[in-house]
N, C-alpha and C positions, 0 to 999 in steps of 0.2 A: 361179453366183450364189446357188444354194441354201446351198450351202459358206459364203461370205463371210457370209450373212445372218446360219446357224445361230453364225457364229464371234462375231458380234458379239451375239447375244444373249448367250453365255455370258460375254464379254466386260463385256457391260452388268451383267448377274447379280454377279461376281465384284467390280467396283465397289460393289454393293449392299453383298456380303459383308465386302469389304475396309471400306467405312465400318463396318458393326457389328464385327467385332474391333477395329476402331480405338476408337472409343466405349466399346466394354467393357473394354481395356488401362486406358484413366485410371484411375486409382486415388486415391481423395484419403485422405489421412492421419487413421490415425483420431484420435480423442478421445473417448477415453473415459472421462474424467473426471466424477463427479457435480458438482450445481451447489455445492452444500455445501463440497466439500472441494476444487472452484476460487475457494470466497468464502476459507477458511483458510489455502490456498495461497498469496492476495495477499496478506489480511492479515499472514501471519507474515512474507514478503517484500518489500514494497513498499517502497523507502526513502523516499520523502514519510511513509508512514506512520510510520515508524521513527522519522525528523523529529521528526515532533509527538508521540511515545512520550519521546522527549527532552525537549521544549522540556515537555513535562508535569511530567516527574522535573525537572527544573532549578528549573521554579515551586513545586515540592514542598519541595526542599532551600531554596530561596530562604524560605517560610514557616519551617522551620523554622530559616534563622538568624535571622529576624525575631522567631521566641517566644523563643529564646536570650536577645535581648536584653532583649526584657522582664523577667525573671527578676529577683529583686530581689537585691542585691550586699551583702552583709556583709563589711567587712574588721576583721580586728583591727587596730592601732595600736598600735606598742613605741615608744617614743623614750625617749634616754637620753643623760646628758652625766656622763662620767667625767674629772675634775679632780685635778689634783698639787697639791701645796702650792706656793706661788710660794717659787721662792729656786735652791735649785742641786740637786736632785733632782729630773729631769725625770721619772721611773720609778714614783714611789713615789704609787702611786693608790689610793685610800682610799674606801671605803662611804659615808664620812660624806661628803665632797666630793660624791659625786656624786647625779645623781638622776634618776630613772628615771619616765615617766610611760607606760599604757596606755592604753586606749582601741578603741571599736567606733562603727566609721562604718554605715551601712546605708543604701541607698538603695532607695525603694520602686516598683515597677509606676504608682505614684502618678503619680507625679515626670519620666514617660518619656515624655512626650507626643509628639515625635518620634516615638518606636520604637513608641509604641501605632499611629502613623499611617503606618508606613513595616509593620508589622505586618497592618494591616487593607489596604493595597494590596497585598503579595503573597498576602491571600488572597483579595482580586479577582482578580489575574495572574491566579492558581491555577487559580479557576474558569476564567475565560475560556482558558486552555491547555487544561484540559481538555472544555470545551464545541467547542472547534477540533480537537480529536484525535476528539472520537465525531463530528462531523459532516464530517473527511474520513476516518475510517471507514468512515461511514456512504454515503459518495456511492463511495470502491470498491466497495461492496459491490452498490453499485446499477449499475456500470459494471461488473463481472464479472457480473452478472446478464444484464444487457443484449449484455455478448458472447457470451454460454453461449448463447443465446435463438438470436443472430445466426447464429453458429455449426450450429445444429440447424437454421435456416431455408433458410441456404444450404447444407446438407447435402440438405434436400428439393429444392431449387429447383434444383440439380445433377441429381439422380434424374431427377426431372421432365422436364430439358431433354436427357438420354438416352436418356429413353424416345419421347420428341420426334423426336430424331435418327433413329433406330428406325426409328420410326413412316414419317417422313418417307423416308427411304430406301427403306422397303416400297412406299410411294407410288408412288415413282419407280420401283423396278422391272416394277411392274405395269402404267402408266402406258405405259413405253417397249414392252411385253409387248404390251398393246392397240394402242398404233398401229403397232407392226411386224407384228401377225398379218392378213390380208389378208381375213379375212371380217370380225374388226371394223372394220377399216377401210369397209367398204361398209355396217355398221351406220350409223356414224357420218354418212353423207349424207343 
């Protein structure tokens, strides 16, 4: 009986042991990444972000075909009417017949009241694309903060709950230690 008792304490022990190897094998993956250069890391990668990196350059180009049209427009003006003599020389074309007038048209920035107004709305777009790109910038940058944070939390709160396990299996071996040892047992009443 002495036999069976001693077997089963070592037995209880070895349970002990076996949970703390067990506990100490998990491994969690590290990261070790600073928080800085996990905020650059989204930034240069995120395709929402990327997105609105776009739709920014698009309202950009979009202003500047809107100033394009502004632009004021000069054209020259050639016209010219070259005449034969009426009769049976259909070829025979003459200076003095004909005549030739130039001319310069110009239209001014004045004059483009559309394009002044279709002008000042893509650099409203403008803004508003880019006031949308820095405030979802803005809000990864606050959700890659808040993971990093997360992250580091539940890296302690893992720790914490191993050294728990620890703890508690100590417990229990000592626990089973006392009530099988037969003098504390006669403490105990």
């Amino acid at each position: 009986k002495d036999l069976q008792e001693d077997l089963l304490k070592v037995t209880q022990t070895l349970q002990v042991i076996q949970v703390g190897i067990r506990v100490e094998l998990i491994e969690l993956n590290a990261f070790d990444m600073d928080m800085e250069e996990a905020i650059a890391y989204a930034v240069d990668n995120r395709l929402d972000l990327m997105n609105n990196r776009a739709a920014v350059m698009d309202a950009r180009r979009a202003v500047e075909v809107a100033a394009n049209q502004l632009e004021g427009v000069m054209n020259v003006v050639v016209e010219g009417d070259i005449n034969t003599p009426t009769g049976t020389r259909p070829f025979d074309f003459r200076a003095v017949r004909s005549t030739f007038r130039t001319g310069l048209q110009f239209t001014t920035p004045v004059n483009l009241v559309s394009q002044r107004n279709n002008y000042r709305a893509s650099l409203i777009a403008y803004q508003r694309a880019r006031r949308s790109y820095m405030q979802a910038e803005d809000s990864v940058k606050i959700q890659v903060r808040q993971d990093w944070r997360q992250l580091k939390v539940l890296k302690k709160n893992f720790e914490i709950q191993r050294r728990a396990i620890r703890s508690s299996a100590t417990q229990l071996d000592q626990t089973i230690a006392r009530a099988s040892d037969p003098s504390q047992a006669a403490n105990l009443d």
